[in-house]
N, C-alpha and C positions, 0 to 999 in steps of 0.2 A: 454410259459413263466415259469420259476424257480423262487423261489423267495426269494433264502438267498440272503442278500449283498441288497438287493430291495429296493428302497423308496417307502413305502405305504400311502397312505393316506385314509383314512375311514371316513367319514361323516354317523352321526347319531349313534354313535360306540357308546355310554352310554349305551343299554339297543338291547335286540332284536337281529336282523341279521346283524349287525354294530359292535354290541358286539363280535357277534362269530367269524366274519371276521376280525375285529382287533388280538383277541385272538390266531388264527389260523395263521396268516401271522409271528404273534411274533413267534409262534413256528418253524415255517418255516424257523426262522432267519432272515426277514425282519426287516429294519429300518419301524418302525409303527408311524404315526401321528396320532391320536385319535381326532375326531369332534366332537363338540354335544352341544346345545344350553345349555342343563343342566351342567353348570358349575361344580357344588358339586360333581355330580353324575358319570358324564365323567371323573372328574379330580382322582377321587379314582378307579372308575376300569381300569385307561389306568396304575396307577398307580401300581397296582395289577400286572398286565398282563407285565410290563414290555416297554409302550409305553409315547410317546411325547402325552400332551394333550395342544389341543387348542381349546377354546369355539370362535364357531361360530353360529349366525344366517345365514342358508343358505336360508332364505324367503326373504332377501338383497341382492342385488348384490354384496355390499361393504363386506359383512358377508363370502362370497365364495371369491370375491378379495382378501380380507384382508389375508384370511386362503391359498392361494396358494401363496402369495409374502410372508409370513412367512417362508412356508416350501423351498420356492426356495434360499431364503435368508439364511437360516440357515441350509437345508440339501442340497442345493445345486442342487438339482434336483429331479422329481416325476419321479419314471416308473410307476405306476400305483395309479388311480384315482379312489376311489370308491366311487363313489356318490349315495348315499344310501340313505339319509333320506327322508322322507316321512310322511305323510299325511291321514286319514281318518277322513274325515268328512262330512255331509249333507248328504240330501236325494233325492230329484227329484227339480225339477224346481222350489217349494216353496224356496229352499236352500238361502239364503239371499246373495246379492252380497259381501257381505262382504267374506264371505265365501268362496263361488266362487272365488276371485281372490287370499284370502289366500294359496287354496290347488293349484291353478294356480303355484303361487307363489314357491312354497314348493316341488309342484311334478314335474313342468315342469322346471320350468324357473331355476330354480336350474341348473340340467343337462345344460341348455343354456349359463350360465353364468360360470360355471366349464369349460365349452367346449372354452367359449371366452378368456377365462383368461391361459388354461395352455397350448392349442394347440398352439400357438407361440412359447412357451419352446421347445415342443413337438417335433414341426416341422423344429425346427432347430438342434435340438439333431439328427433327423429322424428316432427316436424313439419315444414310448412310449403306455402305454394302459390306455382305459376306461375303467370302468365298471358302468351301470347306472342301477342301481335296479328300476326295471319297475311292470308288476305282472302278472299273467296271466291274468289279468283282460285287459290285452294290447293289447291280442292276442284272449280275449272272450269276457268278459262282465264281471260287476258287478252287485250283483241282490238286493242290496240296495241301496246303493251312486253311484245316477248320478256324479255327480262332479268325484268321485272316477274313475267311470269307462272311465269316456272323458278324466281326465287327463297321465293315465297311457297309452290310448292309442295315445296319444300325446308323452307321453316319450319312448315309442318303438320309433315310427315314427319318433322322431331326434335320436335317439340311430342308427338305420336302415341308416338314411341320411347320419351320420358322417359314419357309416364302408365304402360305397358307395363310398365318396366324398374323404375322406384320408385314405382309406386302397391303394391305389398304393404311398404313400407316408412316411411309416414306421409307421402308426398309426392305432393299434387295439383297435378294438370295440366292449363291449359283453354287454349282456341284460339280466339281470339277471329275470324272468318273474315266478315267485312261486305261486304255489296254496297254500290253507292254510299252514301258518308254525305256529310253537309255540309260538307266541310274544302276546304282547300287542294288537296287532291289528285284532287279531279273537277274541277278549271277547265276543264279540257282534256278532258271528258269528256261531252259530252253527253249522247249516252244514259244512263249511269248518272244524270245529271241530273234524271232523265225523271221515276225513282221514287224519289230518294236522300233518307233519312229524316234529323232531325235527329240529333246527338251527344246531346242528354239521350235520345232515344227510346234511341242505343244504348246506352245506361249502363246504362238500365231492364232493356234485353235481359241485357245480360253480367253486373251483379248478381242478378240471379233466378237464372241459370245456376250463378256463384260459390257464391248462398248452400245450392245444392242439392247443393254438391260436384260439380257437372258438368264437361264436356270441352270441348264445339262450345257456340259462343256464334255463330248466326248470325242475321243480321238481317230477311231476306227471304224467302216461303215459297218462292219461286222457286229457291232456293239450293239445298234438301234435293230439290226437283220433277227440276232439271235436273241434277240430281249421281246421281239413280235411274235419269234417263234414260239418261245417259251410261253408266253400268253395263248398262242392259239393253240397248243398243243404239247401239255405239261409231259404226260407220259412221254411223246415224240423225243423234246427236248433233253430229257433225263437220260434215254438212252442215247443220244447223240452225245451226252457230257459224257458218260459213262465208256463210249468209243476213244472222246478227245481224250480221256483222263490217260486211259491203257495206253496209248499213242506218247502222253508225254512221261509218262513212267519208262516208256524202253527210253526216252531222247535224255532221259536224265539218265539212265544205269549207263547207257554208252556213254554220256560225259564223265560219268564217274570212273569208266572204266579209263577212259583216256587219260586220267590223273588229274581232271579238270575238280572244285568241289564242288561237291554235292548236294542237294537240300537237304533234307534227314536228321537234320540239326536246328537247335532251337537259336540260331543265331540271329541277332537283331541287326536292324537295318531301318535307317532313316529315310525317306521319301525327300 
């Protein structure tokens, strides 16, 4: 895929990897739609960068509805869908249902509700592309947030379904799946800290992928290393997580100690 002359649309695009991908597509020459629950804060950098902004909640059905009969209504058409916004929050099974169905909500159902509303367009054009920011955490684990790491692996798993089910029918599907990147959502993360690449580096990544018609957009070689590992040798792998884990629990109690904050908290955070 190329992407002057394009309709983009970007969810989550205020801040983070939404931001850089919005930014990058304008330069590219894309017609850019900019999403982001943060009204003020969307409406000034799409403004900046040269894009359409529309506040959306995508933890709504109506919020993803509303923002794709907008852009089809007034650009006429989407080729590409970046459903990116996201979610971190809770910790293990204590995690309050509330909670639970919020990041449900936010990291899956999103993708679901994006996929319901524009593949009709789509598939009548017999054209067009996804892209559903998912994380490595899809394809491994997360070593704080239960909630975090079920739902991402739920968002491969329909990301996977759709390439599957309409790639014989003019519809591409990629998975955008990062280990640490620079945003908001490693504060509280140390160790990804450790290696975590800028957002233009990821841009670099996920367009070369896009424009190859690709699936897996991942950012770290360690990603494809320990997802081989885990296949050849589950028990292995479990206890190698199980080492990383205890590893990034002291990197976090010494940031905690140092007055930095700490994870341990159900605080949210946009992708």
């Amino acid at each position: 895929m190329e992407f002057n002359g394009k309709v983009i649309v970007v969810t989550g695009a205020a801040s983070g990897i939404g931001l850089a991908l919005a930014q990058r597509f304008v330069k590219e020459g894309a017609v850019v739609v900019a999403s982001d629950r943060n009204a003020e804060v969307g409406a000034a950098k799409a403004a900046e960068m040269g894009a359409r902004f529309l506040p959306a909640d995508i933890g709504q059905e109506a919020g993803v509805k509303g923002l794709i009969d907008d852009v089809l209504a007034n650009e006429g058409r989407i080729d590409l869908l970046c459903s990116n916004a996201g979610i971190a929050i809770g910790e293990g099974p204590e995690t309050s249902d509330k909670h639970w169905d919020l990041i449900h909500r936010v990291n899956v159902m999103s993708h679901v509700w994006a996929a319901r509303h524009v593949l009709p367009h789509m598939l009548e054009r017999g054209e067009g592309y996804l892209l559903n920011t998912a994380s490595a955490a899809g394809l491994l684990t997360e070593l704080h947030s239960a909630p975090y790491a079920v739902t991402k692996h739920a968002a491969l798993a329909f990301a996977e379904w759709l390439a599957i089910t309409y790639g014989d029918r003019g519809i591409k599907v990629a998975a955008l799946c990062p280990e640490g990147v620079w945003t908001p959502m490693i504060q509280n993360a140390p160790l990804l800290q450790q290696t975590a690449i800028t957002t233009d580096e990821l841009v670099e990544k996920t367009l070369e992928v896009l424009r190859a018609d690709g699936f897996l957009v991942t950012t770290h070689p360690s990603t494809l290393k320990s997802f081989q590992n885990k296949a050849n040798n589950y028990e292995e792998w479990i206890s190698k997580m199980r080492h990383l884990r205890g590893k990034a629990m002291k990197l976090l109690e010494g940031q905690a100690f140092a007055g930095q904050p700490g994870a341990g908290h159900p605080e949210e955070s946009r992708a």
